[in-house]
GURO-256114 format. One line per 5 residues: number of its first residue (from 1); for each residue x, y, z of N, C-alpha, C. Coordinates in pm, whole numbers, plus 50000, padded with zeros to 5 digits. Each point is the difference from the previous one (the first is absolute). Layout:
<rs>
NUM	X Y Z X Y Z X Y Z; ...;
</rs>
This chain:
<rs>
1	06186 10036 56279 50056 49968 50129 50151 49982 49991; 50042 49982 49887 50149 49952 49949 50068 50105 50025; 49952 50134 49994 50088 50120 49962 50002 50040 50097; 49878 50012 50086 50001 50026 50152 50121 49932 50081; 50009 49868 49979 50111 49945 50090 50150 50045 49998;
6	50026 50020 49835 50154 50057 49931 49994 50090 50059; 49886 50101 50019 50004 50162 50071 50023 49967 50161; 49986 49917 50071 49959 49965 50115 50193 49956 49999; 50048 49910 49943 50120 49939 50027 50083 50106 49957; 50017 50152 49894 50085 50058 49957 49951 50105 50154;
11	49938 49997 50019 49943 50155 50099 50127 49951 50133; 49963 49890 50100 50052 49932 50047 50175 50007 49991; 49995 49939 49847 50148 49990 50037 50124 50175 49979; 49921 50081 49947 49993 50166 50042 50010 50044 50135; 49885 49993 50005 49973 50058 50216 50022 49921 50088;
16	50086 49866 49961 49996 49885 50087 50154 50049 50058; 50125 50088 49965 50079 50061 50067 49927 50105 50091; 49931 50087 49922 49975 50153 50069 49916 49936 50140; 49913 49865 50067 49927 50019 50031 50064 49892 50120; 50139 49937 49983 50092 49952 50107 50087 50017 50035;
21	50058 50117 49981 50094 50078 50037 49937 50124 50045; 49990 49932 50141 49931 50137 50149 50086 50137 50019; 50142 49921 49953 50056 50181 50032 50103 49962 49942; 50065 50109 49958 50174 49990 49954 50104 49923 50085; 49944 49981 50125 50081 49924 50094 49962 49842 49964;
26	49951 49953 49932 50014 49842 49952 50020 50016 49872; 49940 50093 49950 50037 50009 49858 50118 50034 49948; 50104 50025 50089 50135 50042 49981 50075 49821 50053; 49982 49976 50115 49947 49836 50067 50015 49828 49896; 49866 50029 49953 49959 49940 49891 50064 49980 49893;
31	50019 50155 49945 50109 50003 49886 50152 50074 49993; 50117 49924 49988 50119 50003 50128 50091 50072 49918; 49985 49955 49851 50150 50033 49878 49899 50022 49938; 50075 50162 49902 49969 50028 49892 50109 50044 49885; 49968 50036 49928 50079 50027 49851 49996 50065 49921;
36	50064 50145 49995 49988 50096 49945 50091 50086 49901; 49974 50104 49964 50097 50071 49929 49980 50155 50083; 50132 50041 49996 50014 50202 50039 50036 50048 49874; 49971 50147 50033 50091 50099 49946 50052 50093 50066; 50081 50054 49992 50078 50090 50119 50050 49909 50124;
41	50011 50100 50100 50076 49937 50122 50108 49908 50010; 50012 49908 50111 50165 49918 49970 50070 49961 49917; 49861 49949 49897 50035 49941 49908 50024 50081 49839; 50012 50155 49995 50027 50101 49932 49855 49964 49895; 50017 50026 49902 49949 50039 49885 49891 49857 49979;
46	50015 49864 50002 49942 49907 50028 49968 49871 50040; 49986 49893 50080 50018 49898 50041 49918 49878 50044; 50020 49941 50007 49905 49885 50051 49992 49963 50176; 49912 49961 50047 50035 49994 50187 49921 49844 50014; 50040 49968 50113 49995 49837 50083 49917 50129 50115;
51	49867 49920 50023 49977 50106 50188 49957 49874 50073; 50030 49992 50051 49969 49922 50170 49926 50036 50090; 49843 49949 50043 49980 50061 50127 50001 49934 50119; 50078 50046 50063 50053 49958 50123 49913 49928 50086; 49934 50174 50000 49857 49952 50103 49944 50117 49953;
56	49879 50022 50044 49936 50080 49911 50008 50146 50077; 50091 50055 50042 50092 50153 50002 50107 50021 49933; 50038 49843 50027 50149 50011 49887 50044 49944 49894; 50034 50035 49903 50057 49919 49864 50188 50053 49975; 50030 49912 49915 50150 50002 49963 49967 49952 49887;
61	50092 50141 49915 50058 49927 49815 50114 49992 50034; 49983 49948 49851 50147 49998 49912 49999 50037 49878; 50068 50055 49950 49995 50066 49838 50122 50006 49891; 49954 49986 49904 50129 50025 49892 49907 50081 49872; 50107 50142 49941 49976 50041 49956 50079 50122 49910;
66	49947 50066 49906 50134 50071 49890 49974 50145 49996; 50086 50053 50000 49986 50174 49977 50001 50033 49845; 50009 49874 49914 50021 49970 49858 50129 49999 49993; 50063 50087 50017 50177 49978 49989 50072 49955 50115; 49942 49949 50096 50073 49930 50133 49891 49903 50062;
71	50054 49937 50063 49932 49905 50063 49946 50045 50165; 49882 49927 50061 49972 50024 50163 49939 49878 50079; 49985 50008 50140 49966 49928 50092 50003 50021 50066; 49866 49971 50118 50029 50045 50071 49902 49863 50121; 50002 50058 50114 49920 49917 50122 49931 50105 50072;
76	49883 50011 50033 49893 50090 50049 49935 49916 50134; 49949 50066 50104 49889 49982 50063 49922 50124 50063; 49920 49978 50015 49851 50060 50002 49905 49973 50148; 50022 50103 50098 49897 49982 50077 49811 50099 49949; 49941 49907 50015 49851 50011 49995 49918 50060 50077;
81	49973 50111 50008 49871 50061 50086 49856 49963 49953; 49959 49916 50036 49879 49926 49907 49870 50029 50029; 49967 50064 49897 49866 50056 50000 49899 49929 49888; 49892 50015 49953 49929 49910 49943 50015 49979 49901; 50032 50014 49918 50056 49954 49849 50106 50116 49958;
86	49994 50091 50073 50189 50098 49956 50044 49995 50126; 50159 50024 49997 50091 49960 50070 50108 50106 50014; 50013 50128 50087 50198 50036 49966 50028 49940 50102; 50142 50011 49950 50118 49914 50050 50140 50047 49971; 50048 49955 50086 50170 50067 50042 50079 49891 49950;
91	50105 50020 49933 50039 49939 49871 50176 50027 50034; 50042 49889 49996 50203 50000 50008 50056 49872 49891; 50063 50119 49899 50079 49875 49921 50140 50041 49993; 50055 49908 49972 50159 50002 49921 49983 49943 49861; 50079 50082 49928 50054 49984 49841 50093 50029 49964;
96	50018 49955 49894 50183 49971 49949 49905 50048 49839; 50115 50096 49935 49958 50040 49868 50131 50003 49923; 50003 49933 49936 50138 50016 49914 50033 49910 49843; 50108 50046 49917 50048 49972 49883 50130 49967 50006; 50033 49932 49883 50131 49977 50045 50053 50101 49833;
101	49912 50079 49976 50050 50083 49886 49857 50032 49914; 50038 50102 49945 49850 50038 49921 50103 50117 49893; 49910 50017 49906 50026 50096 49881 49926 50119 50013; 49920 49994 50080 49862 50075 50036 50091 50134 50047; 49914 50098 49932 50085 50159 50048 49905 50078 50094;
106	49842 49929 49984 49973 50036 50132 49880 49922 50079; 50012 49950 50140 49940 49922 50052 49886 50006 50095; 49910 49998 50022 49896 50036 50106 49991 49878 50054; 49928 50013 50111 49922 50123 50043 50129 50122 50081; 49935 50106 49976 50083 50136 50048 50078 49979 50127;
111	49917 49911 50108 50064 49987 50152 50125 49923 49987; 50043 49909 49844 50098 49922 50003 50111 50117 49975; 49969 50062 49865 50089 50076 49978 50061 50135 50077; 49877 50069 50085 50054 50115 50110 50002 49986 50137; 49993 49848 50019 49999 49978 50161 50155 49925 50012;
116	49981 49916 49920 50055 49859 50047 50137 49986 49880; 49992 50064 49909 50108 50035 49910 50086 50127 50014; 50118 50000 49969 50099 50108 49969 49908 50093 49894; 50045 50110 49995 49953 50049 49876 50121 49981 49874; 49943 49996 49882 50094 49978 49838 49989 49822 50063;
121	49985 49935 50033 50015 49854 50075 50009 49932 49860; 50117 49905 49953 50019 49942 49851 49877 49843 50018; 49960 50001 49972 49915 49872 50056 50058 49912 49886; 50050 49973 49929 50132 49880 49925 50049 49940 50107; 50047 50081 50141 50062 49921 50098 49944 49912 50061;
126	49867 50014 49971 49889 49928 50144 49983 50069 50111; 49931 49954 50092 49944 50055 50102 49981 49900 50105; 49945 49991 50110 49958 49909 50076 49955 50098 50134; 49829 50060 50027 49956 50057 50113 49965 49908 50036; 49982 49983 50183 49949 49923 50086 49920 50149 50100;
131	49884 49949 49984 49912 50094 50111 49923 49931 50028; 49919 50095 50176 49847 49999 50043 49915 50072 50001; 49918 49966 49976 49865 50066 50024 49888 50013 50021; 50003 50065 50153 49901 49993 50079 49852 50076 49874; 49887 49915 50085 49926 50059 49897 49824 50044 50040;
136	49889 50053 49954 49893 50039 50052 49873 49974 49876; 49952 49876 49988 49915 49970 49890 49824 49997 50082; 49933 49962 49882 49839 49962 50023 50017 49840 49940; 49911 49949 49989 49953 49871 49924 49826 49920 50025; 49986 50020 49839 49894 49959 50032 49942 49840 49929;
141	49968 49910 50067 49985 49849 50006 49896 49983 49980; 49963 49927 49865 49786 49957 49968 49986 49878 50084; 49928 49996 50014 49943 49846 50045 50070 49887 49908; 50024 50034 49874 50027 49868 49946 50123 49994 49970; 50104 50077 50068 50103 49975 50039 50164 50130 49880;
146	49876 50064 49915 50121 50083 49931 49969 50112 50104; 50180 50060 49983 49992 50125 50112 50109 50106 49897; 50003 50121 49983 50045 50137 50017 50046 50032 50110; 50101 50059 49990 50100 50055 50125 50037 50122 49861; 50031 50119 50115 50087 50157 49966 50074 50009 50093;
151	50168 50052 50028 50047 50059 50080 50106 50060 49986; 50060 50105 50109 50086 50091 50005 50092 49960 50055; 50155 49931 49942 50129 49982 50062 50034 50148 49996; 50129 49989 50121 50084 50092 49994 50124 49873 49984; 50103 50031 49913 50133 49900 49997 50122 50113 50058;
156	50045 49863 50102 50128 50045 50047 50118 49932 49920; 50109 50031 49916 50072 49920 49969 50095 49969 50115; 50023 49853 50023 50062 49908 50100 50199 50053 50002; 50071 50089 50058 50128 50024 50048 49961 50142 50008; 50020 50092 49876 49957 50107 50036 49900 50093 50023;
161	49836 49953 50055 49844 50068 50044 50024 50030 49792; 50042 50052 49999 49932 50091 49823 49844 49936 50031; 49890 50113 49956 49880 49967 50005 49888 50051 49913; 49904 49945 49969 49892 50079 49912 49888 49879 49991; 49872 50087 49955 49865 49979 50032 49960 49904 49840;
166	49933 49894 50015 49941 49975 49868 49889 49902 50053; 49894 49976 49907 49862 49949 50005 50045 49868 49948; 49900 49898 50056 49963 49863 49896 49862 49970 49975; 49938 49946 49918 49877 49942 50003 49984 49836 49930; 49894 49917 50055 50077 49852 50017 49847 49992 49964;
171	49975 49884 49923 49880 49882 50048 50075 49876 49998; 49886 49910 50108 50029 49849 49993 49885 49963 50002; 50009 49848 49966 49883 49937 50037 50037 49855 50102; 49890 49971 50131 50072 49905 50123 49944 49890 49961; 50039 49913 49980 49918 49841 50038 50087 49962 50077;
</rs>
């Protein structure tokens, strides 16, 4: 009867998310901040994110993160088309990517170096891009609160449009 109960209290505390959280709309609700890591997108090559949900269509990060030889950050929000456990969503951030010098002779991702850079560009000098980018992702949210997101920025760099296309992919997890 002993083992029955451990099975009874581990089962429980398993399906005891999947089976109170009626829809992504409390379950986004319920669980408000999460904490994650990307790769790609604002935050270049890789980063950590703060997400906020607003309400459960909308969330706002914040991020800091490295291209390995420069630093990034950025601020994101995210409207939600909410469907039952996946989600796309229309996506606007600003980021700032920059060094104040590197030795590095060559730097990715490619959109830094043929969008948003001179070409021969000495990167010893530093750099400092400021862009947006509007953006077009999915995301998909378990019941117990880790979620996957994919999406497609396009970056405008901020004075002169210079522009180009790059991907991110993110998990977090919300409590």
């Amino acid at each position: 009867m002993r083992g029955f109960s451990k099975f009874a209290i581990l089962t429980a505390a398993l399906l005891g998310p999947l089976l109170c959280a009626a829809s992504l709309e409390s379950l986004k609700l319920s669980r408000r901040f999460g904490m994650g890591v990307s790769a790609g997108g604002p935050l270049s090559v890789v980063g950590i994110e703060v997400d906020i949900n607003i309400r459960e269509d909308i969330s706002l990060s914040l991020g800091a993160g490295t291209g390995l030889d420069y630093s990034s950050a950025m601020v994101k929000g995210r409207y939600f088309l909410l469907g039952e456990w996946v989600s796309p969503y229309l996506g606007f951030s600003l980021a700032r990517w920059w060094t104040g010098g590197t030795n590095a002779t060559n730097i990715g991702p490619s959109v830094l170096t043929r969008a948003f850079l001179p070409a021969g560009y000495d990167f010893t000098q530093g750099f400092s891009v400021f862009f947006m980018a509007p953006a077009i992702g999915v995301q998909f949210m378990h019941p117990m609160g880790f979620a996957v997101s994919l999406e497609l920025q396009y970056f405008f760099k901020l004075v002169d449009l210079a522009n180009g296309t790059f991907a991110g992919l993110s998990a977090h997890w919300y409590f």
